[in-house]
MARMILUM-420869 format. One record per residue (C-alpha): x negated, y, z negated; chain; residue number from 1; residue in one letter. Coordinates in nm, 3 decimals, decimal comma, padded with zeros to 5 digits, always signed. Layout:
<pts>
<c1->X | c2->Y | c3->Z | chain->A | n->NUM | res->A>
...
</pts>
This chain:
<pts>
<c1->-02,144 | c2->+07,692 | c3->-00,799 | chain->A | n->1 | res->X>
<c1->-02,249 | c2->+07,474 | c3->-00,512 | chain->A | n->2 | res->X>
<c1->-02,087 | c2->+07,485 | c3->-00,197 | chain->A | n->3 | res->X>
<c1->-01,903 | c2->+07,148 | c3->-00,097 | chain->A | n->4 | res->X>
<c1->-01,943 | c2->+07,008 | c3->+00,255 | chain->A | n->5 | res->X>
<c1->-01,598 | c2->+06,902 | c3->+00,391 | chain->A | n->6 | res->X>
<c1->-01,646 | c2->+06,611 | c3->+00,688 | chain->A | n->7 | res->X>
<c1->-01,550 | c2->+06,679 | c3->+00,971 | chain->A | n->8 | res->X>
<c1->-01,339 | c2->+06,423 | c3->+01,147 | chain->A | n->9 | res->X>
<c1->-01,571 | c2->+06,332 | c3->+01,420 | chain->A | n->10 | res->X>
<c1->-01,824 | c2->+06,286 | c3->+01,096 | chain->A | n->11 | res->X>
<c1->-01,552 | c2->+06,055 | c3->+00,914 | chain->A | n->12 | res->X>
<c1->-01,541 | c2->+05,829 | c3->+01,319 | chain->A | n->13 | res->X>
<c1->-01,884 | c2->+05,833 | c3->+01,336 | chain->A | n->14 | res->X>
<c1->-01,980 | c2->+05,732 | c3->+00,967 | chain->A | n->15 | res->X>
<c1->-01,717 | c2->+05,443 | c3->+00,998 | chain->A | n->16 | res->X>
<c1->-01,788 | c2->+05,353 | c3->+01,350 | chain->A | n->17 | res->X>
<c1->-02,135 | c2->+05,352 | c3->+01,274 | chain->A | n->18 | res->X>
<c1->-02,118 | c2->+05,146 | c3->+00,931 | chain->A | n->19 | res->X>
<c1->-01,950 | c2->+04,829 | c3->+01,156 | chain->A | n->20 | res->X>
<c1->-02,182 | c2->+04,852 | c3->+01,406 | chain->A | n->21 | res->X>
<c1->-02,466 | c2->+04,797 | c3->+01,115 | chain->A | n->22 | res->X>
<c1->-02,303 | c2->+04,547 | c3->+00,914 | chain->A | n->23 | res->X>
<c1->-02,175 | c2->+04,355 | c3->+01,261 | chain->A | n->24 | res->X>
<c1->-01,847 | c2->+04,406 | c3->+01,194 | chain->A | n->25 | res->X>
<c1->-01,817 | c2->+04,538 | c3->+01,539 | chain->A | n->26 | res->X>
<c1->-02,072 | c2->+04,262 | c3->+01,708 | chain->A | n->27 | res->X>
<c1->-02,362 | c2->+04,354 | c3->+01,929 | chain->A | n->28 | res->X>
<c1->-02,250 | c2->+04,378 | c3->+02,295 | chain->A | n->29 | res->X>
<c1->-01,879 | c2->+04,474 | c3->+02,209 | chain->A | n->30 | res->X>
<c1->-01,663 | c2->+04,756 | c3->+02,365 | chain->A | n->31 | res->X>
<c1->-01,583 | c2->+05,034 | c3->+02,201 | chain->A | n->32 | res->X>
<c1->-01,185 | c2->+05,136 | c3->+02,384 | chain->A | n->33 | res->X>
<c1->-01,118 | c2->+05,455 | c3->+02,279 | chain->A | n->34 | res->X>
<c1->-00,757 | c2->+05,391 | c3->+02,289 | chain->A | n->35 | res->X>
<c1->-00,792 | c2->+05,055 | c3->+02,044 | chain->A | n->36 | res->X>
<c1->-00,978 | c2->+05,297 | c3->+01,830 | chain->A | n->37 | res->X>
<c1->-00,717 | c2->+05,573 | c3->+01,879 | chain->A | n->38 | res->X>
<c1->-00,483 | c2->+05,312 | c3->+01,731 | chain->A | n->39 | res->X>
<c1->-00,651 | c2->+05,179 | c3->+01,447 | chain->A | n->40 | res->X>
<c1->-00,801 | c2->+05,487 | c3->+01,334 | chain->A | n->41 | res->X>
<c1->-00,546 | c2->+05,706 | c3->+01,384 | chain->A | n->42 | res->X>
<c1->-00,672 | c2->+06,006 | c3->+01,520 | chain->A | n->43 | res->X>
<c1->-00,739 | c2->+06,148 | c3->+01,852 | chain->A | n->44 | res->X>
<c1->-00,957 | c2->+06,074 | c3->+02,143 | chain->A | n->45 | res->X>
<c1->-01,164 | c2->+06,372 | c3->+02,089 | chain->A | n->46 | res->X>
<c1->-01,345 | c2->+06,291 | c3->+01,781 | chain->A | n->47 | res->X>
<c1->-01,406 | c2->+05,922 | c3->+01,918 | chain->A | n->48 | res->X>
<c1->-01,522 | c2->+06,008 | c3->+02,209 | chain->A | n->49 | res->X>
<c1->-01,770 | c2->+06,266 | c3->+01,982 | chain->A | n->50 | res->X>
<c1->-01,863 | c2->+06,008 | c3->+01,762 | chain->A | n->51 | res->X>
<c1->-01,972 | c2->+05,749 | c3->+02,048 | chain->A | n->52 | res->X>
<c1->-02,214 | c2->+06,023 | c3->+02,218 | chain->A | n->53 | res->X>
<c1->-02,344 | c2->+06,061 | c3->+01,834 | chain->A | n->54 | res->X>
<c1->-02,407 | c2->+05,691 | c3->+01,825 | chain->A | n->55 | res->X>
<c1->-02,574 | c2->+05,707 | c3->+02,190 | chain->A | n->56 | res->X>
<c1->-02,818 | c2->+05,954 | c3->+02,087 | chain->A | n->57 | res->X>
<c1->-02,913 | c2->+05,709 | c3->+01,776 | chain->A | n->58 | res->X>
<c1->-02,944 | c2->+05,390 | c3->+02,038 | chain->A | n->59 | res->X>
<c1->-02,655 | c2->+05,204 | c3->+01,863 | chain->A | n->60 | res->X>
<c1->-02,410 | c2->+05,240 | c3->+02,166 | chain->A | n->61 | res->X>
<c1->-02,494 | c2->+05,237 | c3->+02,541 | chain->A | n->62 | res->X>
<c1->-02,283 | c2->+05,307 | c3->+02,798 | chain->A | n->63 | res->X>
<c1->-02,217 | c2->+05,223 | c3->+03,210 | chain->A | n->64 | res->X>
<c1->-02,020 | c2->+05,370 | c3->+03,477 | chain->A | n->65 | res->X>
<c1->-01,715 | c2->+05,123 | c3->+03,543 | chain->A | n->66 | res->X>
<c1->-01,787 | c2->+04,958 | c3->+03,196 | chain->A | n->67 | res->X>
<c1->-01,791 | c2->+05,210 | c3->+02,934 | chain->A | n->68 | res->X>
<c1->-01,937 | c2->+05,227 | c3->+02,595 | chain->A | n->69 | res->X>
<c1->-02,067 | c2->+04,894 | c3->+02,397 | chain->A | n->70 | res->X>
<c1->-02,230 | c2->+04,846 | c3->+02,110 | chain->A | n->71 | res->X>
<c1->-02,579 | c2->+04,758 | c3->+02,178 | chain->A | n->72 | res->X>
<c1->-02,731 | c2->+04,464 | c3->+02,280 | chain->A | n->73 | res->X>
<c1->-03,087 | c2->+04,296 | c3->+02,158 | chain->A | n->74 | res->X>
<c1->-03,352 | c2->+04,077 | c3->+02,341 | chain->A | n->75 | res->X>
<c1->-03,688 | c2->+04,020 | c3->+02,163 | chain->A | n->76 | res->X>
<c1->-03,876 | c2->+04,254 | c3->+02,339 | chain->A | n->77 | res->X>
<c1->-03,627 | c2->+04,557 | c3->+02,207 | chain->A | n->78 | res->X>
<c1->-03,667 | c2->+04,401 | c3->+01,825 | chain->A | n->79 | res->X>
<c1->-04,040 | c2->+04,436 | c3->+01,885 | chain->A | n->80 | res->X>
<c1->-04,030 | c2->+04,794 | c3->+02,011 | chain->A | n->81 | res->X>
<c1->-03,790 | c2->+04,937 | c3->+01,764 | chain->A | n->82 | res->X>
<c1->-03,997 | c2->+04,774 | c3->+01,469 | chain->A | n->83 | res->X>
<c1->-04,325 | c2->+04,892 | c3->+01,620 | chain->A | n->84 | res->X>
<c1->-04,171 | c2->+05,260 | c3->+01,663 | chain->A | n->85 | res->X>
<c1->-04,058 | c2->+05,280 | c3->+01,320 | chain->A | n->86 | res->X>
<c1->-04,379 | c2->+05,157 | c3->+01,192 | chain->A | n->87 | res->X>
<c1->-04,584 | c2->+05,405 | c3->+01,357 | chain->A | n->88 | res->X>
<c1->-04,338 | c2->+05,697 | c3->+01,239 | chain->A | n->89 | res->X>
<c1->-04,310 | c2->+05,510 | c3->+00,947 | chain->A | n->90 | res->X>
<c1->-04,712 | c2->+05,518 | c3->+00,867 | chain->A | n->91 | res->X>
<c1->-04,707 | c2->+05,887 | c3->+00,972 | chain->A | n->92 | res->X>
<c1->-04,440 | c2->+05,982 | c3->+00,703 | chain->A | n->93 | res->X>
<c1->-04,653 | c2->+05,807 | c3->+00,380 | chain->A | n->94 | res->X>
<c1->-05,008 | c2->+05,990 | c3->+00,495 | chain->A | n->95 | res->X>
<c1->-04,850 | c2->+06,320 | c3->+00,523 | chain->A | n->96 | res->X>
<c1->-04,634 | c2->+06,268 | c3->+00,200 | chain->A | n->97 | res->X>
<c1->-04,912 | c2->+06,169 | c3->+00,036 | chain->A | n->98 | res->X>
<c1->-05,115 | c2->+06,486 | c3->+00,148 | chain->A | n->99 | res->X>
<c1->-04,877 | c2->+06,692 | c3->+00,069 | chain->A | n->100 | res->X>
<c1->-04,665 | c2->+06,556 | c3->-00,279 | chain->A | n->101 | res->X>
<c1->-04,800 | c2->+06,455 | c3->-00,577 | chain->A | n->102 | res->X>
<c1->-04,849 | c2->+06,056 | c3->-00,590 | chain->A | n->103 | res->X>
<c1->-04,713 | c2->+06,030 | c3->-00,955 | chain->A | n->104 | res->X>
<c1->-04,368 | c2->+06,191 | c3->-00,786 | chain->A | n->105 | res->X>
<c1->-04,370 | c2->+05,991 | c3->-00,506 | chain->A | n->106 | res->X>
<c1->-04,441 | c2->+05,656 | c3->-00,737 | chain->A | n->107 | res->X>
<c1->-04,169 | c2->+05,739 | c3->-00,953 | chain->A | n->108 | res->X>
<c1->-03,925 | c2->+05,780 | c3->-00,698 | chain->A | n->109 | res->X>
<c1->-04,016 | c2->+05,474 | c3->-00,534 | chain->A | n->110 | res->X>
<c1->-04,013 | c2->+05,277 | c3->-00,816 | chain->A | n->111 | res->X>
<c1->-03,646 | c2->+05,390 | c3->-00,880 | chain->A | n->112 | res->X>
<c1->-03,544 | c2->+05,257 | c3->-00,546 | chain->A | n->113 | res->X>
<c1->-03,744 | c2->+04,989 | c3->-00,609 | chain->A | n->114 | res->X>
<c1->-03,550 | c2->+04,896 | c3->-00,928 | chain->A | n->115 | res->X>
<c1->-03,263 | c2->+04,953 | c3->-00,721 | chain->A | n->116 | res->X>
<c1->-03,365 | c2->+04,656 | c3->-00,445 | chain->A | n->117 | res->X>
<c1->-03,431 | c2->+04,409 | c3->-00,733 | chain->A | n->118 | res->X>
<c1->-03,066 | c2->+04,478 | c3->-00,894 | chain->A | n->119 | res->X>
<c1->-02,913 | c2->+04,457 | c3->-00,552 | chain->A | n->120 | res->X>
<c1->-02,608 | c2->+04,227 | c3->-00,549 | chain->A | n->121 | res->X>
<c1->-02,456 | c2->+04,313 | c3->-00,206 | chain->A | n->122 | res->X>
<c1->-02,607 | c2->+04,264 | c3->+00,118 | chain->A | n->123 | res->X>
<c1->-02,513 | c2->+04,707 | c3->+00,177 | chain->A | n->124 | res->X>
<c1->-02,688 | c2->+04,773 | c3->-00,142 | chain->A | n->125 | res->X>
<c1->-03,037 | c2->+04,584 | c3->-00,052 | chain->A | n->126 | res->X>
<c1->-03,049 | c2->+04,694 | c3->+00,297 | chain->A | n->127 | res->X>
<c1->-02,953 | c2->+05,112 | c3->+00,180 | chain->A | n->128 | res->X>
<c1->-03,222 | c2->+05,050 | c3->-00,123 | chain->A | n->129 | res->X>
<c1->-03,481 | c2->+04,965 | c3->+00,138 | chain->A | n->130 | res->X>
<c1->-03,404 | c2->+05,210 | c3->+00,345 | chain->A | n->131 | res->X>
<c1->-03,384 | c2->+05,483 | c3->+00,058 | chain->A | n->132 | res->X>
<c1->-03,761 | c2->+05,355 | c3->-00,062 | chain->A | n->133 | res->X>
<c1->-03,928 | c2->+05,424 | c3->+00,297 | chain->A | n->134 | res->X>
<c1->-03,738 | c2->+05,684 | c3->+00,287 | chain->A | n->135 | res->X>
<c1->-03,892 | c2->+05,857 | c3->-00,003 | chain->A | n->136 | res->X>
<c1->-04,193 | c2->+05,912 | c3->+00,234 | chain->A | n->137 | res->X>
<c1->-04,023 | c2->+06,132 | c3->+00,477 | chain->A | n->138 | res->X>
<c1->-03,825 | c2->+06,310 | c3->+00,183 | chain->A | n->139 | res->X>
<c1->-04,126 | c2->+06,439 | c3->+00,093 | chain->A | n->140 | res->X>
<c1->-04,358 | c2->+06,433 | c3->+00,409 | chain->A | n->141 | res->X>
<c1->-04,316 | c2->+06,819 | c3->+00,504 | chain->A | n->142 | res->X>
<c1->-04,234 | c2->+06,764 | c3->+00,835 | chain->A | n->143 | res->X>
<c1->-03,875 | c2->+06,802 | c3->+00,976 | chain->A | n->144 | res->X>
<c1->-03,919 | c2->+06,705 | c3->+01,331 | chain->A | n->145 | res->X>
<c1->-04,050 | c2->+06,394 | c3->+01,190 | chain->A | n->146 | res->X>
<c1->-03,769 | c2->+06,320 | c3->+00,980 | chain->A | n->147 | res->X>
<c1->-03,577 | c2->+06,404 | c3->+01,269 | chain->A | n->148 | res->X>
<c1->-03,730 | c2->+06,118 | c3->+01,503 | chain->A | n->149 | res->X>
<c1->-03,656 | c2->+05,878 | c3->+01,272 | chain->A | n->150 | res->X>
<c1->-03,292 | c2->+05,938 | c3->+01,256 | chain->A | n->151 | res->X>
<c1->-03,335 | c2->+05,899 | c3->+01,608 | chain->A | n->152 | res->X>
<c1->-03,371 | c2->+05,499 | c3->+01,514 | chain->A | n->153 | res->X>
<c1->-03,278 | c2->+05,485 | c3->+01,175 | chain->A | n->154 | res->X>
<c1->-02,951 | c2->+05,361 | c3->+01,261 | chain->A | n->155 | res->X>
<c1->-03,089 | c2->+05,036 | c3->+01,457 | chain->A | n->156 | res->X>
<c1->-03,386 | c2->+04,991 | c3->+01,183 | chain->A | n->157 | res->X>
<c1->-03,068 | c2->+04,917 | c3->+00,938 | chain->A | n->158 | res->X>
<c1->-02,930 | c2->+04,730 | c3->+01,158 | chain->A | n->159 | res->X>
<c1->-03,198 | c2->+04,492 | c3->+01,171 | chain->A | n->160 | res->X>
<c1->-03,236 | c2->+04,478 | c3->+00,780 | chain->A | n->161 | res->X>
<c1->-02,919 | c2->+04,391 | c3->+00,767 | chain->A | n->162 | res->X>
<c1->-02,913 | c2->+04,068 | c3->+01,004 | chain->A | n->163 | res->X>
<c1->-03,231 | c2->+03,978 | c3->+00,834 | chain->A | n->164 | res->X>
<c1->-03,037 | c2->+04,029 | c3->+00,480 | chain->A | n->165 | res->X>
<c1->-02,720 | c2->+03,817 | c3->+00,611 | chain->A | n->166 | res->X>
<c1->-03,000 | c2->+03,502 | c3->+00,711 | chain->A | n->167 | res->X>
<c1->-03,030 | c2->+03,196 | c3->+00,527 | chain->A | n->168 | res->X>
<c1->-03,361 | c2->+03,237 | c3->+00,546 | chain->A | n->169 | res->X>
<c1->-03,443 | c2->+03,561 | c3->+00,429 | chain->A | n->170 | res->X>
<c1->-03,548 | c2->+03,631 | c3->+00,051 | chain->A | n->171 | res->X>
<c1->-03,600 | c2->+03,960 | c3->-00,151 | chain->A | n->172 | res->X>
<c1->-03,993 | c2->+04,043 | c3->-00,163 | chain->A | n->173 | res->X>
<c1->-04,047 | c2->+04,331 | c3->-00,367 | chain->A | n->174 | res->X>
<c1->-04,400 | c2->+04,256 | c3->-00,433 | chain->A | n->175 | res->X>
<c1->-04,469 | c2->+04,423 | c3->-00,067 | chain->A | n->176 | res->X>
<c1->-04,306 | c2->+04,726 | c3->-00,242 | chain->A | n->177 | res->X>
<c1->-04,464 | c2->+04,689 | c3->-00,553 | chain->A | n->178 | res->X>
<c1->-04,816 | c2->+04,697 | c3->-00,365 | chain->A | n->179 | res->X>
<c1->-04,701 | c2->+05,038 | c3->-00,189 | chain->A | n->180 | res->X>
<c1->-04,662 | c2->+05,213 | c3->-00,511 | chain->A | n->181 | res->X>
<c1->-04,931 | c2->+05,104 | c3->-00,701 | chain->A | n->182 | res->X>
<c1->-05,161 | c2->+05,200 | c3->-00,355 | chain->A | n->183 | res->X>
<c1->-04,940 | c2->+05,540 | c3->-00,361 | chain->A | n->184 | res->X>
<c1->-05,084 | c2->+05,565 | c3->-00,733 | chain->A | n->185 | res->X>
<c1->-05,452 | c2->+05,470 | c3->-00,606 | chain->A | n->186 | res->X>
<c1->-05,416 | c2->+05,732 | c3->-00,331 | chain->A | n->187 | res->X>
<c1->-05,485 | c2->+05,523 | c3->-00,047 | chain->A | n->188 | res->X>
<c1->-05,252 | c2->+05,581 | c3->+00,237 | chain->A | n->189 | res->X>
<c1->-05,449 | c2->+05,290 | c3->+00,454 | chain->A | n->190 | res->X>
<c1->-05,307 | c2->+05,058 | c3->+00,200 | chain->A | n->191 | res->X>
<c1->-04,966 | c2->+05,158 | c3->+00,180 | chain->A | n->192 | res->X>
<c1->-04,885 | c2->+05,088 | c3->+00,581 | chain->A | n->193 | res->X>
<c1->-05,054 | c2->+04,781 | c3->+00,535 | chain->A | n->194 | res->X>
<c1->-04,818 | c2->+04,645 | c3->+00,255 | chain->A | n->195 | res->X>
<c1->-04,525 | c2->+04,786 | c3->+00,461 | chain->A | n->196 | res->X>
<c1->-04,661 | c2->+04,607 | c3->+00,772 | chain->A | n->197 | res->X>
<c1->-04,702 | c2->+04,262 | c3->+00,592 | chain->A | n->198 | res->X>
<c1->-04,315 | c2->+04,336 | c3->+00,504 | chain->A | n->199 | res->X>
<c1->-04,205 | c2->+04,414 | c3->+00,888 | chain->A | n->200 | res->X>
<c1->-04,416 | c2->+04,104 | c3->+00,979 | chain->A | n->201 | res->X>
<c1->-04,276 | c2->+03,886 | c3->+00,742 | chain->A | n->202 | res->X>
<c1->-03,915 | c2->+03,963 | c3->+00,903 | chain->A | n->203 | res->X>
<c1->-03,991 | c2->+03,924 | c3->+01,234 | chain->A | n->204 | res->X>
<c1->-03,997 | c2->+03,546 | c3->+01,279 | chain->A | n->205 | res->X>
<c1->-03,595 | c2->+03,586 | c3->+01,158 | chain->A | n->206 | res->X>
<c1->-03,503 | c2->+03,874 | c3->+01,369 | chain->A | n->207 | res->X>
<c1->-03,646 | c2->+03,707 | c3->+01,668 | chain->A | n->208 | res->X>
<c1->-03,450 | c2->+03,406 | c3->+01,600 | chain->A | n->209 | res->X>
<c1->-03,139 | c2->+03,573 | c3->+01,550 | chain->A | n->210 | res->X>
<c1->-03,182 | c2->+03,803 | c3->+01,916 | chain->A | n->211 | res->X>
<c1->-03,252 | c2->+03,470 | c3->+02,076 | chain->A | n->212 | res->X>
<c1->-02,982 | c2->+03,240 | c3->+01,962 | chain->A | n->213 | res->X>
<c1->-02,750 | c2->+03,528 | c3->+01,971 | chain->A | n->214 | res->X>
<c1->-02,846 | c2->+03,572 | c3->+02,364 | chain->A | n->215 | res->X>
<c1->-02,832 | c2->+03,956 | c3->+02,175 | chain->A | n->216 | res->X>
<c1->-02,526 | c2->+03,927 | c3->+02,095 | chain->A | n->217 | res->X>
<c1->-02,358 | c2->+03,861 | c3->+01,747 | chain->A | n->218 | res->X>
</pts>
């Protein structure tokens, strides 16, 4: 019988603190009080306080002497570098995946996220079946430490897919996606970052917008 994980409570703060950070429900550049989140969490200052140093180590919350902790806040160069990072970890993931799974396993399980993104009705659900399709690649890359440094940014990666969801402007592309796996099935890994580049690029003229009208702020 499998063994089942209870959460700890500082995993319960941080999973919730962390969710409306993502979906802006706790804007860019706000303060986090520990004793307004005492209150409406209901629990103690220990796991809070826990959960914040979590959510410094993933670059969602920063924090200053005399200030405290605050969500994070954007310019244009910092939407350039995190999307430039996770591209270059990202690329690193699909060429050792693709060395080391089988491409028909990989296509298949990208093409079940993939159905996922195209049946998307929520804003959460595209942005987590994105993020579940790149993340097939590092599923299946061999590499822990890898998969590790990614966490290290996943959190503001999703945060970015999910202004870019909540524009106007923005429209589902799954042909981008589409191109990966039939490049996965062709075995070339060359091909595969570019299709995911031509998706980062495609965001980037929205994101940018966003940082700069927002002064970084939501």
């Amino acid at each position: 019988m499998p063994t089942i994980k209870k959460r700890s409570l500082t995993d319960q703060v941080y999973e919730k603190l962390r969710s409306n950070i993502i979906t802006l429900k706790l804007p860019l550049g706000s303060r986090l009080n520990v004793n307004e989140l005492q209150q409406s969490l209901g629990v103690s200052c220990t796991p809070i306080r826990e959960a914040i140093n979590r959510l410094q180590l993933e670059g969602l919350v920063t924090y200053e002497n005399n200030v405290g902790a605050r969500v994070l806040t954007m310019d244009t160069h910092d939407v350039e570098e995190i999307q430039q990072l996770a591209m270059t970890l990202h690329c690193a993931a699909i060429r050792l995946a693709m060395n080391y799974e089988s491409h028909d396993i990989l296509a298949a399980e990208l093409e079940k996220y993939l159905d996922d993104y195209k049946r998307a009705k929520t804003i959460q659900s595209t942005v987590m079946s994105v993020n579940h399709f790149v993340g097939t690649f590092y599923h299946h890359c061999g590499n822990r430490r890898l998969d590790s440094s990614m966490i290290s940014i996943q959190g503001q990666q999703l945060l970015l897919r999910y202004i870019y969801a909540i524009n106007k402007d923005s429209k589902k592309n799954p042909a981008d996606f589409e191109k990966m796996i039939i490049e996965v099935r062709n075995s070339d890994a060359d091909a595969v970052c570019r299709a995911l580049q031509t998706n980062a690029d495609a965001s980037m003229p929205v994101l940018l917008s966003y940082v700069q009208k927002s002064g970084g702020k939501a």
